[in-house]
C-alpha positions as MATLAB code, in Angstrom:
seq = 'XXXXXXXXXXXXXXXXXXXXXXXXXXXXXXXXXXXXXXXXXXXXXXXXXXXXXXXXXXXXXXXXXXXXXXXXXXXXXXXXXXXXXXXXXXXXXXXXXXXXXXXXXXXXXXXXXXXXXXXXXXXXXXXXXXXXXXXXXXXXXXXXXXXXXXXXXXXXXXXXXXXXXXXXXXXXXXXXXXXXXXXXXXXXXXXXXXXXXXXXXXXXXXXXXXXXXXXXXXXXXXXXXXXXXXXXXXXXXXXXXXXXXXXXXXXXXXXXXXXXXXXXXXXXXXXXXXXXXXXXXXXXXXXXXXXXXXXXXXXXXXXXXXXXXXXXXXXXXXXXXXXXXXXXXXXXXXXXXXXXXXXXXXXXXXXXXXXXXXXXXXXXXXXXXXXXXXXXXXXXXXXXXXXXXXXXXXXXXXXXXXXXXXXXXXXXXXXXXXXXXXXXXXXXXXXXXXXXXXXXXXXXXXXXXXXXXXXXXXXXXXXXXXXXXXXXXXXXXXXXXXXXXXXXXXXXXXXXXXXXXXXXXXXXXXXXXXXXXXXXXXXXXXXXXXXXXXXXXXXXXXXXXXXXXXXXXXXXXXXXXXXXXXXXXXXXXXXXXXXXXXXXXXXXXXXXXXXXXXXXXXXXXXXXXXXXXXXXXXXXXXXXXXXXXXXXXXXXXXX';
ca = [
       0.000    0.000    0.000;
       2.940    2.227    1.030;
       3.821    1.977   -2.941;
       0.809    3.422   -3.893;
       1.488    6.432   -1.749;
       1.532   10.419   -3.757;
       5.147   10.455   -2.254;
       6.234    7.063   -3.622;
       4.437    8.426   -7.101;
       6.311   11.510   -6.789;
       9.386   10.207   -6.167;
       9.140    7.751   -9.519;
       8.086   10.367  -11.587;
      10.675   12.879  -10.561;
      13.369   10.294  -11.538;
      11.638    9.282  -14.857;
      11.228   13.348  -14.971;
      14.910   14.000  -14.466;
      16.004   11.552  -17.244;
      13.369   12.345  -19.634;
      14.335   15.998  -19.283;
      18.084   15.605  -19.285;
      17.652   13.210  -22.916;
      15.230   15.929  -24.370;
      18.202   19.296  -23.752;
      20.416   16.705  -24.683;
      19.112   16.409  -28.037;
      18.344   19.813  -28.512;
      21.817   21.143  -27.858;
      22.715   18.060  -30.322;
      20.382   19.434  -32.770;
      21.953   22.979  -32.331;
      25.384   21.505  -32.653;
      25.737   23.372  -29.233;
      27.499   19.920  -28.151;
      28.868   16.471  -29.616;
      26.757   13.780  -28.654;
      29.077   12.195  -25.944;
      30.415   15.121  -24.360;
      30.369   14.846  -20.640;
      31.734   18.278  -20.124;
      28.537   19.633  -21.253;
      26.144   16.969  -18.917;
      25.200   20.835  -16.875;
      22.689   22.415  -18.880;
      21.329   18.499  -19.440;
      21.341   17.978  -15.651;
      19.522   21.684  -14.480;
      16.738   20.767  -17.348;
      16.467   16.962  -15.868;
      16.053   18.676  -12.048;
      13.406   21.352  -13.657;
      11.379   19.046  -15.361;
      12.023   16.229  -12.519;
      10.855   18.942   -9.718;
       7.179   19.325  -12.069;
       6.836   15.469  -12.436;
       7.103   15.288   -9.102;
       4.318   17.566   -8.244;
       2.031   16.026  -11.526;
       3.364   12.432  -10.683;
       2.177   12.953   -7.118;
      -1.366   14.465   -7.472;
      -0.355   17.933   -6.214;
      -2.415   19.701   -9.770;
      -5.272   16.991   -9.754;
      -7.413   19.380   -8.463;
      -6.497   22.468  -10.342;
      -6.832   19.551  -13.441;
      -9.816   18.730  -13.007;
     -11.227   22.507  -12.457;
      -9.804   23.456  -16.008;
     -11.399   20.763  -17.342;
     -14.861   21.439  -15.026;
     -14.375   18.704  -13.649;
     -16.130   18.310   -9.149;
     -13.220   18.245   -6.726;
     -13.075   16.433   -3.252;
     -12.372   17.732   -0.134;
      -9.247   15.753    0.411;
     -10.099   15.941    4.189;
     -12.088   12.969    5.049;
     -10.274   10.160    6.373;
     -11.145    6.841    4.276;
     -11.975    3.888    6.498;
     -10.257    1.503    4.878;
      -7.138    2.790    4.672;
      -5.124    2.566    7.293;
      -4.215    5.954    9.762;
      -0.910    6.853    7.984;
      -2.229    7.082    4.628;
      -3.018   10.551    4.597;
       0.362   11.509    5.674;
       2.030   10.254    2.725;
      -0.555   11.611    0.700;
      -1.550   14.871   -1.038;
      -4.861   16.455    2.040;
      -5.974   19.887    2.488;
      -6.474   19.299    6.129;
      -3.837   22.196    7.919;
      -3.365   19.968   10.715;
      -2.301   17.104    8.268;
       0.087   19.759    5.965;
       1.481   21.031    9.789;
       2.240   17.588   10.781;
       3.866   16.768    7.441;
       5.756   19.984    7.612;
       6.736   19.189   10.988;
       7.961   15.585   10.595;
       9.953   16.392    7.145;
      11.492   19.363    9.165;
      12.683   16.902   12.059;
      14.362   14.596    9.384;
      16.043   17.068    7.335;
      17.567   18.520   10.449;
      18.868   14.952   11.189;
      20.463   15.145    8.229;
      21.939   18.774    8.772;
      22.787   17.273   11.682;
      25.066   14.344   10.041;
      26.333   16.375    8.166;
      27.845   18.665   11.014;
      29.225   15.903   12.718;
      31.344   14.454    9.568;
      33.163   18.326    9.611;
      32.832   18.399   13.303;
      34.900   15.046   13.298;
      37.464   16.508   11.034;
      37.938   19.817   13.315;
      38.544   17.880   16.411;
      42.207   17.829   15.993;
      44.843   19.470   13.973;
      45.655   18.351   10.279;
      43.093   16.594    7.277;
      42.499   13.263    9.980;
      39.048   11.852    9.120;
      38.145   13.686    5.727;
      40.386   12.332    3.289;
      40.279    9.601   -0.123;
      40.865    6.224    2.290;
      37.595    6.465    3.639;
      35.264    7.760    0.842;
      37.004    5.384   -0.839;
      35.714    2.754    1.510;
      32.403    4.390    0.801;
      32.448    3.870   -2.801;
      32.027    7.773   -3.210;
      35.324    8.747   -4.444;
      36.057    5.545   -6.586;
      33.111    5.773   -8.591;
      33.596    9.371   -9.417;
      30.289   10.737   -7.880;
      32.253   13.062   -6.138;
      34.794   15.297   -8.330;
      36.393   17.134   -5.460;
      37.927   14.115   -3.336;
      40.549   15.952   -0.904;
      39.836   16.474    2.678;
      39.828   20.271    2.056;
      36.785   19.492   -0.659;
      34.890   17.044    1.282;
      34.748   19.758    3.854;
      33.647   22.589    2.016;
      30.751   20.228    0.559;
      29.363   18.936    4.168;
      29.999   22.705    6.194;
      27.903   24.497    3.098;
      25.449   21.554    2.933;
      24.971   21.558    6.801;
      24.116   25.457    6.363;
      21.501   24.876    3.738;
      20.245   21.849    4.431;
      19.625   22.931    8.255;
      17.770   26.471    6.730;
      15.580   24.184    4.976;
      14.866   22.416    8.482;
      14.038   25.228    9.682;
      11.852   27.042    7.105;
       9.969   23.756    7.268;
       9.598   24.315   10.684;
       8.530   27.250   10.491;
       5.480   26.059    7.778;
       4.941   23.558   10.558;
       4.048   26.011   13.324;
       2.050   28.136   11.102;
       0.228   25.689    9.333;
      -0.803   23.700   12.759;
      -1.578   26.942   15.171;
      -3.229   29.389   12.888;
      -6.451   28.324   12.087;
      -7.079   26.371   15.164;
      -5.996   29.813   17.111;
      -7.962   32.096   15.258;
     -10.972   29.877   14.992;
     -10.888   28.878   11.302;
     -11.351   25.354   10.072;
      -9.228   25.820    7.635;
      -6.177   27.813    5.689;
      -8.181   30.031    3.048;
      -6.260   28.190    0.062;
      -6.202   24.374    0.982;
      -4.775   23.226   -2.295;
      -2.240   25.944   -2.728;
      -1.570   25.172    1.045;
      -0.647   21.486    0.057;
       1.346   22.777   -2.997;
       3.635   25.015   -0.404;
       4.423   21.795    1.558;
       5.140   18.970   -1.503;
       7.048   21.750   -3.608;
       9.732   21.468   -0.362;
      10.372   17.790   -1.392;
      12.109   17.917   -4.512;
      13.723   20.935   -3.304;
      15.425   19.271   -0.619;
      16.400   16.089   -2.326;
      18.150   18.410   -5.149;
      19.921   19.999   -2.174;
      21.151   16.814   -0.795;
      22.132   15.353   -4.238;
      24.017   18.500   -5.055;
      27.374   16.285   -3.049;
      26.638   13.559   -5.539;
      27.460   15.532   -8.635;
      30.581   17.449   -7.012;
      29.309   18.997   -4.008;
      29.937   23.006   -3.972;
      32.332   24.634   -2.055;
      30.833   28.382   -1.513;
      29.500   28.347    1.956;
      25.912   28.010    2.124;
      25.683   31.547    0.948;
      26.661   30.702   -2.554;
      28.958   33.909   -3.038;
      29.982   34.304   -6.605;
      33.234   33.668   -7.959;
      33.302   30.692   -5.882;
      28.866   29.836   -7.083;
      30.071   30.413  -11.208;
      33.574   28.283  -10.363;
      32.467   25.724   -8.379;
      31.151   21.886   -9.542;
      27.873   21.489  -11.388;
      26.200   20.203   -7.406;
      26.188   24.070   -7.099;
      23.402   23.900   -9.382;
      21.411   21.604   -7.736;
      22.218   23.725   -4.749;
      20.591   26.454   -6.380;
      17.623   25.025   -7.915;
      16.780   23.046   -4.295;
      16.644   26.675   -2.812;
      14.638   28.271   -5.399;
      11.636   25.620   -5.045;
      12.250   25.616   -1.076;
      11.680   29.597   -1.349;
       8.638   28.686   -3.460;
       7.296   27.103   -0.641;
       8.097   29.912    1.771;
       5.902   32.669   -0.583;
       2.862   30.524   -0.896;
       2.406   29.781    2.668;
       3.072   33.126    3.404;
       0.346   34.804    1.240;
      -2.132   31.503    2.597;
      -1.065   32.628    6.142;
      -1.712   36.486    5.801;
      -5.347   36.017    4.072;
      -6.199   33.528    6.688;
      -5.943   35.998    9.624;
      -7.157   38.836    7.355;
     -10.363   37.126    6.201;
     -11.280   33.866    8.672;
     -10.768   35.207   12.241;
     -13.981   34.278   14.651;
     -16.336   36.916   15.874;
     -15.457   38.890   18.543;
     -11.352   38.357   17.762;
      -9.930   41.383   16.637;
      -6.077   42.071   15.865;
      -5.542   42.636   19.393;
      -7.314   39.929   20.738;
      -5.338   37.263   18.739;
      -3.000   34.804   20.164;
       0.338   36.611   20.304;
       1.434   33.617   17.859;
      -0.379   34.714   15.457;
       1.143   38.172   15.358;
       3.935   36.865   15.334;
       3.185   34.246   12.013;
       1.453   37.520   10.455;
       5.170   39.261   10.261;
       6.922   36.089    9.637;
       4.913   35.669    6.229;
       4.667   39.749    5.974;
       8.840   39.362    5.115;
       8.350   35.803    3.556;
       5.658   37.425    1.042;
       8.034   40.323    0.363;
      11.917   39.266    0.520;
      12.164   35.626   -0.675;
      12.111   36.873   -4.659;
      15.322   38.374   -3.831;
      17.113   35.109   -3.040;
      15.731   33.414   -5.917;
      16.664   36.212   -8.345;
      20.328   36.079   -7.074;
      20.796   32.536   -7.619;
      19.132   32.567  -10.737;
      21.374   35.243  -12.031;
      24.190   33.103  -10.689;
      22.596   29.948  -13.060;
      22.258   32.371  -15.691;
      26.092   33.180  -15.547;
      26.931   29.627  -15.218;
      24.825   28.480  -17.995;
      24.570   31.458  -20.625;
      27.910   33.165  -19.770;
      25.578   36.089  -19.055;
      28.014   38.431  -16.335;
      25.996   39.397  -14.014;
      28.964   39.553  -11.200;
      31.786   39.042  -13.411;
      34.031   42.169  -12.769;
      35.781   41.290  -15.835;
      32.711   41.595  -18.878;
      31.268   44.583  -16.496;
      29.283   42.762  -13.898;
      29.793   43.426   -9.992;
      30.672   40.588   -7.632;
      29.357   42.823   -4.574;
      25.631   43.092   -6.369;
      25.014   39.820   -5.496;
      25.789   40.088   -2.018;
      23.198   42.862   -1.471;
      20.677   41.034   -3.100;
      21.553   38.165   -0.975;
      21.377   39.882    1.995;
      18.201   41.928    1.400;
      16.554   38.736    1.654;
      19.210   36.920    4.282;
      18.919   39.021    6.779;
      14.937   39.201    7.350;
      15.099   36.025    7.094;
      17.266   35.376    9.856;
      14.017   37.057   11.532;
      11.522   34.519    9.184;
      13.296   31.742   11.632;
      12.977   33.182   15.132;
       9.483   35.274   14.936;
       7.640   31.901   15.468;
      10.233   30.924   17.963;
       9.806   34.022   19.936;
       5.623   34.010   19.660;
       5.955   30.180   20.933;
       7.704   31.538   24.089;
       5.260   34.542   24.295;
       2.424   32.077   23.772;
       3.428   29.927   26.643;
       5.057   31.794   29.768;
       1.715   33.020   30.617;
       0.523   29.936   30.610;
       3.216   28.242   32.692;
       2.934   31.011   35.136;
      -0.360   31.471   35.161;
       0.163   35.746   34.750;
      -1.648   38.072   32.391;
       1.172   38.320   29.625;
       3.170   41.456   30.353;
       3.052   44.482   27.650;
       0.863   41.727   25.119;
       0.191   44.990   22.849;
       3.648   45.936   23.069;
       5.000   42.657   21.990;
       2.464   41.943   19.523;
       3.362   45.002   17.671;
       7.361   44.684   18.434;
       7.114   41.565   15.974;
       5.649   43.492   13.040;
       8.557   46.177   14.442;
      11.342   43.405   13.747;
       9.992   42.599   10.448;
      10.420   46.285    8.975;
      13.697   47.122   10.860;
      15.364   43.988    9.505;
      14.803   45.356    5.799;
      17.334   48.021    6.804;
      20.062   46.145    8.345;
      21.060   43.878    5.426;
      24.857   45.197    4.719;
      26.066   44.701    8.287;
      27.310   41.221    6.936;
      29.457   43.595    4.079;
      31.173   45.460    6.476;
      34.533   43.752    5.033;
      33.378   43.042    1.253;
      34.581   46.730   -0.023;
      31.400   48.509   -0.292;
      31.271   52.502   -0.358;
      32.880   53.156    3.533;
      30.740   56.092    4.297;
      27.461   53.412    3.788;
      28.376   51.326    6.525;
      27.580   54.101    9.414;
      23.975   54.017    8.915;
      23.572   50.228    8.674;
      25.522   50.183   11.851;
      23.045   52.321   13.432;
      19.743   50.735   11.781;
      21.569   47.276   13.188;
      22.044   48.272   16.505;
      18.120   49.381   16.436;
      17.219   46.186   15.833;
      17.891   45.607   20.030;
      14.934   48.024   20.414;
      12.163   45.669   19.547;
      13.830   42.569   20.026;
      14.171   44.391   23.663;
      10.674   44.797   24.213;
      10.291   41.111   24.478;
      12.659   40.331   26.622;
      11.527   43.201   29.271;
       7.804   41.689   28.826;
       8.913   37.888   29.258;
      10.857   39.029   32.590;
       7.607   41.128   33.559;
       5.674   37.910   33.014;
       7.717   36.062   34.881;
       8.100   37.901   37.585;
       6.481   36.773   41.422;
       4.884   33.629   38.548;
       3.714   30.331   39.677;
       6.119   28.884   37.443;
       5.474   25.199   36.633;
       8.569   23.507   35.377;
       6.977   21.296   33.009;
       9.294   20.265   29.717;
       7.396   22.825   27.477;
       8.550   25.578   30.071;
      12.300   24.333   30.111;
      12.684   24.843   26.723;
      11.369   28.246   27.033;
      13.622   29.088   29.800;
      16.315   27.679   28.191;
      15.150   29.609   25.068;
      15.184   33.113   26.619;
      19.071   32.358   28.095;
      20.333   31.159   24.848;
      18.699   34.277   22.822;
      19.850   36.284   25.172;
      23.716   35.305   24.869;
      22.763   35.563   21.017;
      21.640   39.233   21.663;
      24.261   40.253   23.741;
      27.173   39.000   20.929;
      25.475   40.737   18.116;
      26.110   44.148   18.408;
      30.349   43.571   17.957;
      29.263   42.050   14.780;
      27.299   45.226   13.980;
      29.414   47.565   14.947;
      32.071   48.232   12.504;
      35.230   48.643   14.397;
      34.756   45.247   16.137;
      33.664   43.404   13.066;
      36.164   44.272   10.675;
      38.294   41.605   13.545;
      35.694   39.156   13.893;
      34.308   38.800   10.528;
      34.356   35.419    9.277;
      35.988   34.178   12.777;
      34.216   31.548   14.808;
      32.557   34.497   17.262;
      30.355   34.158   14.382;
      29.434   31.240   14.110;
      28.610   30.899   17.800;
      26.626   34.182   17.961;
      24.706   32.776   14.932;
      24.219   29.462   16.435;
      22.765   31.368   19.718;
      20.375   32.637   17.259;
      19.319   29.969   15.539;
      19.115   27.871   18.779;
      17.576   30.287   21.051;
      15.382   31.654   18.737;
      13.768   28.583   16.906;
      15.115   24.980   17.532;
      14.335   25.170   21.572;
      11.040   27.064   21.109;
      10.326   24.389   18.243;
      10.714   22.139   21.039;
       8.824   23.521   23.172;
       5.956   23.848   20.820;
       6.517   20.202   20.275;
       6.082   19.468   23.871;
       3.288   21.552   24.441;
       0.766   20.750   21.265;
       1.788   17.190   20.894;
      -1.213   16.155   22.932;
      -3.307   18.559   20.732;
      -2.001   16.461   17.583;
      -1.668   12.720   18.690;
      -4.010   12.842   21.435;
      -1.338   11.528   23.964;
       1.572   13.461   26.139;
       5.260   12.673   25.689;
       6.857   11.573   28.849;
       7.938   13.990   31.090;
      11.044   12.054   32.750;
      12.793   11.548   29.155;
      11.589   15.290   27.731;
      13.369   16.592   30.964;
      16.561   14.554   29.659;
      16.210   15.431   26.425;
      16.446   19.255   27.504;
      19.350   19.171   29.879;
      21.316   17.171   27.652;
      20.722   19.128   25.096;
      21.108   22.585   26.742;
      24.494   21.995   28.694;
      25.848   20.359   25.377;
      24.580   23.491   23.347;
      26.039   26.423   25.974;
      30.071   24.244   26.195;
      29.287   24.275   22.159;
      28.418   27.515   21.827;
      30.852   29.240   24.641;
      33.704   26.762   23.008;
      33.000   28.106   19.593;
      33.380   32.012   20.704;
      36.550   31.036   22.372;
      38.246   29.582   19.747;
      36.562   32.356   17.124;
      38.381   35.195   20.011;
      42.112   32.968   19.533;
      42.244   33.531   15.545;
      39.557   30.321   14.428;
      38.659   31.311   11.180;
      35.154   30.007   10.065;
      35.057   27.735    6.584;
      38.273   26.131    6.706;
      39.015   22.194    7.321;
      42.732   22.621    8.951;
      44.233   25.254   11.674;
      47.205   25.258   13.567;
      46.523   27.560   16.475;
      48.029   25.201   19.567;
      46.823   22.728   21.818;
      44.757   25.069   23.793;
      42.460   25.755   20.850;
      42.586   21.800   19.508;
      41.405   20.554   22.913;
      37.898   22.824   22.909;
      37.942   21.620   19.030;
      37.806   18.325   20.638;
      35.569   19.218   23.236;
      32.809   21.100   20.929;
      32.911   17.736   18.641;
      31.776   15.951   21.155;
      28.944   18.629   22.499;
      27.612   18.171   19.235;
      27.636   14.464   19.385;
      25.623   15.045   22.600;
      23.147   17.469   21.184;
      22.415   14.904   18.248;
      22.332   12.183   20.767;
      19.134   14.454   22.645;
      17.382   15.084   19.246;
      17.433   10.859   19.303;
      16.022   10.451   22.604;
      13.398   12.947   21.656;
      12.778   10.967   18.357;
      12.106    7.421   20.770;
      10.069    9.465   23.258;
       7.766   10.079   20.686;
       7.581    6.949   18.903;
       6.988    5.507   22.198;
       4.453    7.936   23.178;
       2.220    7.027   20.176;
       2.786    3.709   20.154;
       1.698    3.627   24.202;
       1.718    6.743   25.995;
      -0.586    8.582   28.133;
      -3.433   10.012   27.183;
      -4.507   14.199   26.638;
      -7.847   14.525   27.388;
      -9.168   18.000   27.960;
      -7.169   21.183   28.508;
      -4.187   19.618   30.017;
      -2.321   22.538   30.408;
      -5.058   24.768   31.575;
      -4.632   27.009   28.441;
      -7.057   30.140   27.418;
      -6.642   29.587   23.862;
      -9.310   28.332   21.726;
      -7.522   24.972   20.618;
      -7.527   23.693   24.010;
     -10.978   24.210   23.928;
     -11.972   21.252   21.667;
     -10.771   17.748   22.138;
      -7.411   16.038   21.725;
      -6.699   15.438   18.939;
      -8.518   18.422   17.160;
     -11.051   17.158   15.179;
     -11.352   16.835   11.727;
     -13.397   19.969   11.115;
     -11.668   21.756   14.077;
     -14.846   23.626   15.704;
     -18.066   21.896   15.158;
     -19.798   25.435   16.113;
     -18.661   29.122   15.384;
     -17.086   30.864   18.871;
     -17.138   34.084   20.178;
     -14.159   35.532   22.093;
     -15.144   37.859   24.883;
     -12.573   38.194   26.868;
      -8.381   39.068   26.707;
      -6.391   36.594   25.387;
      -3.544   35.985   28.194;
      -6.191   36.930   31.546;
      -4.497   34.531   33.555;
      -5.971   35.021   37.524;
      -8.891   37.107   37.039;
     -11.089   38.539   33.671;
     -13.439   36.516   32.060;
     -13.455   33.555   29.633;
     -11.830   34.410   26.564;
     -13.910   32.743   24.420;
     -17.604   31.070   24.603;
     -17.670   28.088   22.670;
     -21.611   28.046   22.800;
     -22.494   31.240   21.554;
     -26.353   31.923   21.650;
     -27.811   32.311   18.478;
     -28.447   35.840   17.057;
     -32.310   36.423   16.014;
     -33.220   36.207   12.413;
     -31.790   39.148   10.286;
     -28.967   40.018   12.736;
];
């Protein structure tokens, strides 16, 4: 049955796709006498059609356009919602549905295995930078993998094979995390608003199944070469590099697909489908913070996909967009990078942040502190971090007197970002904090984005960051970001709706490991990586010879991440576990005001059998009214 699947479809038809596209430029280049007929050196125009077409046989292979098929042809449509009894409960997860809470769940699960396999691929580098010298990255064992042998990888030194896993590990775990993102949105939205559904079910499914040929052309980019550029794909290194720089490319675009479709779905859902009674300042403080999160996804992401396609463009037609030499301007690319980098840096942690503004109230059963203030500080982010883009061109040679006001616009940034943190510690303060897992990983969320906070503003300030550019303080105040900002609020979100989407609550004693492991394995990570960034580590590079001091917290951040990957595993068998045979959710188990803990666990099908009405304030924990009456009277006729 599992064959039958739309994924297992897909998956065929993309690699039928991919040939059949590959043969037909093939033969048109043939045709055009653009190539001989055997020429391997010209298999990279052949292999970008193959992924095009492969990426759209995918999607037709799969049933993503049935719909839209059959409406052209006038054709009834299902609903793609009701569960068929006689399949069994997975099916629908493996399947094209316009439920949300099925697309959130299939977000959320393909976002948990392409981290794992960011993940790996940190560890293979990780391995290598645990001691001086090229030790674990070299031909003997890639050889023993059959990868270097058989010529699927061009670029076999250790110095190659490094370059290919760090910039994969970059991408790959961006990918993770827009997919994340989609997750949280997806799930919470509609429930939290009081909608049964996104307002474009079908182009909601398209947003999710357009991710999966995107991602497997980013992982297969190391099987044609790899690419060496950093996951930021800087040209010359993007127009130099092997033909997997391509597949980088293309695996990005469709991912950033993904990201503007779900955005505009999320924004006319809140605009158009909120209950009666819930206006902007009665929503969940989630969904503010979604509504700016798609606000820059809707507006930004075109810029990414118009600087790598300029970069294909270059590669493919010899057009020079960023060739200094035929007139183009290497530094062009890196502001149109950047105008859509940066916000997005902000794309990963607005969720993270309205997760932890969702849930201290909640866990401290307070009123949340300043909720207008922080609703609007989101939307505050969102347009700041348009301005702030060249702060990571500080050293690339652009106009000097330019880099004063991004400075300053950077160093704004701490205004709104600010705001939350003085409303979390109002919320928090004289609390009856329960120290459930959920709440941990908030906790541990608001330290770690805090360190994150506090190491930014040497990076934005010019004098400072013309030392630490491209050092290793980098890379640990972005990991504090990234970490602090989405993956422990992901997990808390995890924790805390998991009963809303299985029905049953993960266990407490191994979610309570899974955070401490995880969070004094992150800080000696992230604290090591500063260290070694403050001694002369220079990010991007396989080798360094800066003594023993330095090798030994190599060492000991190598194994920190082992740790940290070892958590992520303990999470994975605490779940399996708790659906195969854990306890159940029934009711409001966390004693929640919102209107999905309303209904029953798991949310039903259609998710509120019976329009609401909110009445009350959102976050009136101790005293006010309900917030919403689930059993509205009727209004009389004509009303």
């Amino acid at each position: 049955m599992f064959l039958r699947t739309a994924l297992v479809k897909g998956l065929v038809s993309q690699a039928l796709g991919t040939i059949v596209g590959m043969a037909l430029v093939w033969m048109l280049r043939i045709l055009t006498d653009a190539a001989p007929a055997m020429d391997s050196s010209h298999l990279e125009p052949a292999l970008v059609g193959g992924a095009v077409i492969g990426a759209l046989a995918f999607l037709v292979g799969g049933g993503v356009f049935s719909d839209w098929f059959k409406w052209t042809r006038g054709e009834e449509t299902e609903d793609h919602q009701q569960h068929d009894a006689g399949k069994p409960g997975w099916w629908r997860y493996f399947n094209v549905d316009f439920d949300h809470k099925i697309i959130g769940i299939q977000y959320g699960v393909t976002s948990i295995i392409v981290l794992g396999l960011g993940g790996i691929f940190a560890l293979l580098f990780r391995i290598e930078l645990a001691q001086e010298g090229i030790t674990f990255l070299n031909n003997e064992i890639f050889e023993m993998l059959g990868l270097v042998g058989s010529g699927r990888l061009q670029h076999a030194t250790g110095a190659d094979l490094y370059n290919s896993f760090m910039s994969l590990h970059g991408m790959v775990m961006i990918a993770s995390i827009l997919l994340g993102v989609g997750a949280l949105s997806n799930y919470l939205v509609p429930l939290m608003i009081g909608a049964n559904d996104m307002a474009f079910p079908r182009l909601n499914a398209f947003a999710f199944w357009v991710n999966v040929p995107g991602a497997l052309l980013l992982v297969g980019s190391l099987f044609f070469g790899g690419f060496d550029t950093g996951w930021t794909g800087y040209p010359p290194l993007s127009v130099r590099a092997p033909i997997g720089v391509q597949l980088f490319l293309l695996g990005v675009y469709f991912v950033g697909l993904s990201s503007i479709f779900g955005s505009i779905n999320v924004l006319v859902t809140v605009v158009k489908m909120r209950a009666p009674g819930m206006n902007y300042f009665r929503m969940p403080i989630f969904v503010w913070a979604a509504v700016a999160t798609a606000i820059i996804q809707l507006t930004a992401t075109q810029l990414i996909g118009l600087s790598f396609q300029l970069v294909m463009f270059e590669r493919l037609l010899g057009m020079g967009f960023f060739d200094a030499s035929t007139g183009g301007d290497p530094v062009l690319y890196q502001h149109l990078f950047w105008f859509y980098s940066h916000p997005a840096v902000y794309v990963f942690i607005l969720p993270g942040l309205g997760v932890i503004s969702e849930l201290l109230p909640v866990f401290t059963r307070k009123p949340l502190f300043g909720y207008k203030w922080i609703a609007l500080s989101s939307l505050g982010i969102a347009l700041v971090g348009f301005f702030v883009w060249a702060h990571h061109m500080f050293t690339s040679g652009m106009t000097a007197y330019l880099r004063v006001p991004f400075m300053y616009a950077t160093l704004l940034v701490a205004v709104p970002t600010g705001v939350k943190f003085f409303s979390w510690a109002g919320t928090l303060w004289r609390g009856r904090i329960r120290l459930d897992t959920p709440m941990l990983f908030v906790l541990g969320s608001i330290v770690i984005f805090l360190l994150g906070g506090v190491t930014g503003p040497p990076n934005g300030t010019i004098s400072t960051d013309l030392h630490l550019h491209d050092t290793y303080w980098v890379v640990g105040h972005f990991h504090d970001t990234m970490f602090g900002g989405y993956i422990f609020p992901f997990f808390a979100a995890i924790y805390y709706w998991f009963p809303k989407m299985s029905g049953k609550r993960l266990n407490e004693f191994w979610g309570k490991i899974h955070f401490w492991t995880m969070f004094l394995a992150f800080m000696y990570m992230n604290l090591g990586q500063m260290y070694v960034g403050l001694h002369g580590m220079r990010r991007r590079i396989a080798d360094y010879d800066l003594g023993p001091v330095v090798e030994s917290v190599q060492y000991g951040i190598t194994i920190a991440a082992f740790i940290i990957f070892t958590s992520v595993f303990i999470f994975l068998i605490n779940a399996w576990v708790t659906v195969k045979r854990g306890e159940k959710a029934e009711g409001n188990i966390w004693g929640s005001r919102s209107p999905e803990w309303q209904i029953p666990n798991p949310a039903p099908l259609h998710n509120y059998a019976h329009p609401f009405e909110v009445i009350g304030e959102p976050y009136d924990y101790g005293h006010g009214p309900e917030y919403v009456n689930m059993n509205p009277a009727p209004k009389p006729a004509g009303e």
